[in-house]
C-alpha positions in Angstrom: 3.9 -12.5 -14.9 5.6 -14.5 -12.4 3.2 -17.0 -9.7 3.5 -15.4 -6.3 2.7 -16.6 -3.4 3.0 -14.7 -0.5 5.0 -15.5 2.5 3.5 -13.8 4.9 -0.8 -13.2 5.4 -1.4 -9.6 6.6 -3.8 -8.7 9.3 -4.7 -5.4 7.4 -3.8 -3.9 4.4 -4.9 0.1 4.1 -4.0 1.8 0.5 -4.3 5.3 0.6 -4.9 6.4 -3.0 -6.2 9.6 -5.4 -8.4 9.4 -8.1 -6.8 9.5 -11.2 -3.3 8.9 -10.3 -1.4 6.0 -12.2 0.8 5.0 -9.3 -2.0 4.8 -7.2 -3.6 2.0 -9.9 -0.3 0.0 -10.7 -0.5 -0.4 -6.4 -3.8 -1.5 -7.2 -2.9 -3.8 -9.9 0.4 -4.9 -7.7 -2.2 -6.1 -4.8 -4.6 -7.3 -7.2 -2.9 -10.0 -9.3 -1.6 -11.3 -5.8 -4.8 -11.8 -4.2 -4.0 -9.7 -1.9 -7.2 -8.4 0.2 -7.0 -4.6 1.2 -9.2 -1.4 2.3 -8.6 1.2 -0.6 -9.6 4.4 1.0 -9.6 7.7 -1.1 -8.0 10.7 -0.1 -9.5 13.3 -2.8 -13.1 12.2 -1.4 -12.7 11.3 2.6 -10.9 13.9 4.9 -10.2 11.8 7.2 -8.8 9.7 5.5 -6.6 12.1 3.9 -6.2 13.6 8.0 -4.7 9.7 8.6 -2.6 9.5 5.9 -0.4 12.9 6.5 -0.2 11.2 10.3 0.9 8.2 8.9 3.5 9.2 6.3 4.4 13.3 6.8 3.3 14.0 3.8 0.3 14.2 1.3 1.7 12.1 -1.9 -0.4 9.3 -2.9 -0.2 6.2 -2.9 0.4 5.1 0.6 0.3 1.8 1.9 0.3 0.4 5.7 0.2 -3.3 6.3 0.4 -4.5 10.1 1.5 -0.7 11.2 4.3 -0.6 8.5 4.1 2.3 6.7 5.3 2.9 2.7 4.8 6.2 1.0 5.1 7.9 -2.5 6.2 4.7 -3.7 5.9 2.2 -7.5 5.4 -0.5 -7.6 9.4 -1.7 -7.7 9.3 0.0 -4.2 6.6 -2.0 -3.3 8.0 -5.2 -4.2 11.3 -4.4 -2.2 8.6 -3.5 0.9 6.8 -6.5 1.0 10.3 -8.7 0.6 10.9 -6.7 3.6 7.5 -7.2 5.6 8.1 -11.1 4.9 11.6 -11.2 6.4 11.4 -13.1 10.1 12.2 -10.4 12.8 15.7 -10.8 14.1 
């Protein structure tokens, strides 16, 4: 595994997950072995949580991530990677 170290601190990190669902753990995992702090809310057991993510991302697919407003959905975790490269880009 490489060392990373990320470029950018996030004000929030929200992962919308189900129970049981293996792209919803590799997330996990993804945030996990980068320290990464973030509110894992599940959508099986908390309506509105499930309510807020179909807002946020049109759809009801899990996993869903939004960090600072910016919104990822149905994704792995090679998605993920190419997402945060994004998030840690300086706005233009």
């Amino acid at each position: 595994m490489k060392h990373f170290s990320p470029a950018m601190k996030p004000k929030q990190i929200r992962l919308f997950v189900k129970p049981y669902c293996g792209w919803c753990d590799e997330a996990e995992d993804w945030l996990n072995e980068r320290g990464l702090s973030y509110e894992k809310l599940n959508v099986i057991g908390d309506t509105d949580a499930r309510h807020e993510m179909r807002e946020l991302s049109g759809q009801t697919l899990a996993p869903v991530i939004e960090v600072d407003g910016q919104v990822l959905a149905d994704f792995d975790t090679d998605q993920l990677e190419e997402f945060w490269k994004k998030l840690e880009q300086p706005a233009s």
